[in-house]
Each structure stands twice: as structure tokens, then as C-alpha cells.
C-alpha positions in Angstrom: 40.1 69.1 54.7 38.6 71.5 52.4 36.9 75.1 52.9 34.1 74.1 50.6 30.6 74.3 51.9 28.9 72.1 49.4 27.7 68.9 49.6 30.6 66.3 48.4 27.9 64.4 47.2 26.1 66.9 45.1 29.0 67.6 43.3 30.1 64.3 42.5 26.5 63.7 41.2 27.0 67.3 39.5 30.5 65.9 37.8 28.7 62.8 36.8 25.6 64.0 35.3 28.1 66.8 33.4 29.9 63.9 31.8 27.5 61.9 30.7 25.5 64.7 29.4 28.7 65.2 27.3 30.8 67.1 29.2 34.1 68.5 28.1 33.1 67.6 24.6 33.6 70.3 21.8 30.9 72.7 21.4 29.9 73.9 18.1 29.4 77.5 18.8 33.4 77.8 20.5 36.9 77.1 19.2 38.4 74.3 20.2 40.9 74.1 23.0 42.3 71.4 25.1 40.1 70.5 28.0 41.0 69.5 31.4 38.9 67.1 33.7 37.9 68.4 37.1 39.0 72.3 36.2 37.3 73.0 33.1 33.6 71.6 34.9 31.2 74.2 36.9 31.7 72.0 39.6 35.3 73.5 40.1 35.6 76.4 42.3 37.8 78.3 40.2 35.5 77.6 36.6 36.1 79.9 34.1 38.2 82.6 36.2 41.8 82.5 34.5 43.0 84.6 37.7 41.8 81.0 40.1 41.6 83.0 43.3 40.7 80.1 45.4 43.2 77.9 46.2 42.7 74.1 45.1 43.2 72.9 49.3 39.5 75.0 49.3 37.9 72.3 47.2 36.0 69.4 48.1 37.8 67.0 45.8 40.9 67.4 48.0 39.8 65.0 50.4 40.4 62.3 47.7 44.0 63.2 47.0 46.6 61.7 49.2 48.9 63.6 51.2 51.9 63.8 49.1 49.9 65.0 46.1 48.3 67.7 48.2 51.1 70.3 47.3 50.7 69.6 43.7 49.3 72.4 41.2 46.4 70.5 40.5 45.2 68.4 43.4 42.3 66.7 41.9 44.5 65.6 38.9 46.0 63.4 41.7 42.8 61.9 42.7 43.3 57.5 42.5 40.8 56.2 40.1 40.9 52.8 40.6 42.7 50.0 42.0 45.8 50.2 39.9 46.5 53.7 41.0 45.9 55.6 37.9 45.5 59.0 38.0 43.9 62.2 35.7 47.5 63.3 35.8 48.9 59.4 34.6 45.9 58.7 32.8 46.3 62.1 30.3 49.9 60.7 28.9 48.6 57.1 27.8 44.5 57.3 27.4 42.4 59.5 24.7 39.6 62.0 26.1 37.1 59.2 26.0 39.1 56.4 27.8 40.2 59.3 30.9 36.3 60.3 30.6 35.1 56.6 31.2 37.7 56.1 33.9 36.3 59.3 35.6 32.6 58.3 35.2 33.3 54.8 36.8 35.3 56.6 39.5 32.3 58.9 40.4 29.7 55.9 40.5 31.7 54.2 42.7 32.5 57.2 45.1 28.7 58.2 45.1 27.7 54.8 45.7 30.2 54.3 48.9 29.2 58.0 50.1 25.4 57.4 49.7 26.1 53.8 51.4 27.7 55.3 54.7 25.0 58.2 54.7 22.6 55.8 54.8 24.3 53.4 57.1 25.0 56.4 59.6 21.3 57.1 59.6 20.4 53.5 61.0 19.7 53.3 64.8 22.4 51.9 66.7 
């Protein structure tokens, strides 16, 4: 369970709305470098700070990666994107940026829509 006190959903709807606004897309006004998902968004708690003082287990995205990938260097990498398994991690070796960003999007609809679901449903009267 993570340290993090922000609202899961607010930062998946954060990650969402950053990718479809563009997202880790190449700016004009800096030089190129590679990008990576998750880390390289505002929504990570380590953004921008080469020296990462917060440990990934502090984030909220680490309650989506399963217990064997916990240890890994970056969790969220880990994180199942659909049924078949694939991962960020998987997903960088055989996908372009575009095909990995798509994967991610439809990843963070779904997890939105099953979070905002069981908000809603735990809000009903019993």
C-alpha cells in the first residue's frame, strides 16, 4: 500500500488527460530525449528530480503492480495493461511510443471507469 495521499483517481484522470493532451510527445522548445511512461508525467512523485528521493512503494500506482514486481526499479513499468499481461516494461521492446501510449490510455479508461463504478456503488444504501 502506498504512502501517497492523493486521490488514486485524480491521478489516473491526471495521466489520462496528460496523454491525450499529447503527453510525452516532443516539445519544440527542448532536445529530444527518450521518454518514459509513468516517470517522465507530473503525476509521478519523483517528476523531474534526477536525485528521486521518494521511493516508488510511496506511489499510488503500486497498488496496481503485483507482488513479485514490487521489488522492481520501476514498479509502475510492471503495471498489467490488459488481459494478455502486457506490461510498460514488455510493451517498450515490441510497440512504438504511440502503440505503448494507446495501450496506456485504454488502460486508464478502464481503471477510472471500474474505480468510479465501486465509488459509486459504495455510496448506495445497503
Amino acid at each position: 500500500m502506498s504512502d501517497d495521499k492523493r486521490d488514486i483517481l485524480e491521478v489516473l484522470k491526471f495521466e489520462l488527460n496528460f496523454l491525450e493532451q499529447g503527453g510525452y510527445g516532443r516539445s519544440v522548445r527542448t532536445p529530444w530525449k527518450p521518454t518514459s511512461i509513468f516517470q517522465d508525467s507530473l503525476s509521478c512523485i519523483n517528476f523531474n528530480d534526477p536525485d528521486r528521493p521518494h521511493p516508488c512503494n510511496e506511489c499510488l500506482l503500486t497498488d496496481f503492480v503485483p507482488g513479485g514486481a514490487q521489488g522492481e526499479s520501476v514498479p509502475c513499468h510492471h503495471i498489467p495493461l490488459n488481459p494478455a499481461g502486457e506490461t510498460v516494461d514488455s510493451m517498450e521492446r515490441q510497440y512504438n511510443q504511440c502503440e505503448l501510449e494507446a495501450a496506456v490510455k485504454e488502460w486508464l479508461r478502464a481503471t477510472i471507469q471500474r474505480i468510479e463504478h465501486d465509488r459509486a456503488r459504495a455510496k448506495q444504501p445497503q
